[in-house]
C-alpha positions in Angstrom: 23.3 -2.0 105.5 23.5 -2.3 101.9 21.3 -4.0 99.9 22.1 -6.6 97.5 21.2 -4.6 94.4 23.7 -1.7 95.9 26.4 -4.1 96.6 26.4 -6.0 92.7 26.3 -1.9 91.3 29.3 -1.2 93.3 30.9 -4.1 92.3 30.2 -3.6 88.8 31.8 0.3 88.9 34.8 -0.6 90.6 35.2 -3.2 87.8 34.7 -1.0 84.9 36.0 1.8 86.7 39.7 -0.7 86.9 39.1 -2.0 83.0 38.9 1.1 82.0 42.1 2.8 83.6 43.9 -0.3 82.8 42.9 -0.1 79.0 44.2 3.9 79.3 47.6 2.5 80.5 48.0 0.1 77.7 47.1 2.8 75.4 49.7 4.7 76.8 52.0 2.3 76.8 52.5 2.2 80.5 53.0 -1.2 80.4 56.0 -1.1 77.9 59.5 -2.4 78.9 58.5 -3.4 82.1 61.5 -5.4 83.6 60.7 -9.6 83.0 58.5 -9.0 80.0 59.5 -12.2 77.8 61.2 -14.2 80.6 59.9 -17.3 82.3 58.0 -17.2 85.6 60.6 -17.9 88.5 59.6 -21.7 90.0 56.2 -21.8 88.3 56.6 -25.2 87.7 57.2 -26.3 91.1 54.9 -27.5 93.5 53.1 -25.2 95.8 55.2 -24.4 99.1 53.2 -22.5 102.1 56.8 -21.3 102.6 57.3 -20.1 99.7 58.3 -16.6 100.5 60.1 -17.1 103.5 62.7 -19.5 101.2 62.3 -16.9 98.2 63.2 -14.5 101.0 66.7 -16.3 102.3 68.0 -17.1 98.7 67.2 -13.3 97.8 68.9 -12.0 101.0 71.6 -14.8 101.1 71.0 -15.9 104.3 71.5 -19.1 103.8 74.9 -19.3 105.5 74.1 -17.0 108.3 70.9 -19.0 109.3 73.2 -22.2 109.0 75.4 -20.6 111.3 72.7 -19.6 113.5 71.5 -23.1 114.1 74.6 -24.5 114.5 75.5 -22.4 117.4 71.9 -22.3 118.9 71.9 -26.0 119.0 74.7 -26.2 120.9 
């Protein structure tokens, strides 16, 4: 078992260890062009949804009519 003193150092590295390869990609310009950069956050203003990926899920798929048509007939 670690102690403590072990687990804050560790913690520490992997910190600098991610600032540092993340200033290297900035420098870089890895993060240049990326595709989004400038445009609004999809639904960021909306309320928070626990389902929020299943319906982000349908509308990207375009589901919607097949799971209509699912439910129709499985209610039947």
């Amino acid at each position: 078992m670690r102690s403590m003193a072990q687990e804050r150092l560790t913690r520490r590295a992997i910190q600098v260890i991610s600032e540092n390869r993340i200033q290297q990609a900035i420098e870089e310009g890895q993060f240049d062009n990326l595709p989004g950069t400038g445009k609004p956050i999809p639904d960021i203003d909306e309320p928070y949804d626990p389902m929020w990926w299943l319906k982000q899920w349908i509308r990207r798929e375009s589901l919607r009519q097949e799971i209509a048509r699912y439910f129709s007939v499985s209610s039947r």
